[in-house]
N, C-alpha and C positions, 0 to 999 in steps of 0.2 A: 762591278757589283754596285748595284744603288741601295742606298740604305736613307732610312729616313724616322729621325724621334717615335719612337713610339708613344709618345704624349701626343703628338700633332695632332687634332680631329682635321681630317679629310672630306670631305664628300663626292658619295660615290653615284653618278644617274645608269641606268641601265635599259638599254629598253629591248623589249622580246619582240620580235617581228619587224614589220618599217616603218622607220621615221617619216613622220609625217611630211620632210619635206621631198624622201621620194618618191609617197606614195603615188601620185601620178606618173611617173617613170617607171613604176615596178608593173610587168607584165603578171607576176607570180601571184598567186593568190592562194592562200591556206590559213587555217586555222590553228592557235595553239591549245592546246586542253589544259588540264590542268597542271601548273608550275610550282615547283617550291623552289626558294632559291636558301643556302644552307651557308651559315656565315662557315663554318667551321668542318673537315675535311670527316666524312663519314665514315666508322668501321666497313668492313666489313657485313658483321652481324647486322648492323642500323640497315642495311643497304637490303638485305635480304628480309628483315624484318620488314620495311615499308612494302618493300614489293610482296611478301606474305599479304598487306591488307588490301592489299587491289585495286579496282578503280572503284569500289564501292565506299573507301573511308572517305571520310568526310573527318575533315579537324586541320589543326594548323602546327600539328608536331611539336608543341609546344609542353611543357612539365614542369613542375616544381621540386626544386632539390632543397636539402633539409632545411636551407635558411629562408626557403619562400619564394627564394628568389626565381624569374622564369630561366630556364633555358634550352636550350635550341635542342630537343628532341633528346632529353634526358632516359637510357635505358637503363 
């Protein structure tokens, strides 16, 4: 098991599709639509509720909970 400080900041890069240094090598070619990427592990309900707004929402799941503060898709 790895375990590691939970104080530690990390940084994390991520990239959706190909790196640019295979792009020349990739015969594959497509498109990604629209992405969200969700620091924190979705209900259920959250899961059903986005896919309720369709591909017509527009927004970035983002909310405010009592202290102002933002977070990640507050229901």
């Amino acid at each position: 098991s790895i375990s590691m400080d939970p104080s530690a900041v990390i940084d994390i890069c991520g990239i959706i599709g190909t790196p640019s240094l295979w792009k020349q090598h990739a015969a594959l070619v497509w498109r990604v639509g629209p992405t969200y990427l969700f620091e924190e592990v979705l209900s259920s309900d959250q899961v059903e509720t986005i896919y309720g707004q369709g591909t017509k929402y527009i927004g970035s799941y983002l909310a405010l909970n009592a202290q102002g503060e933002k977070m990640s898709f507050f229901l």
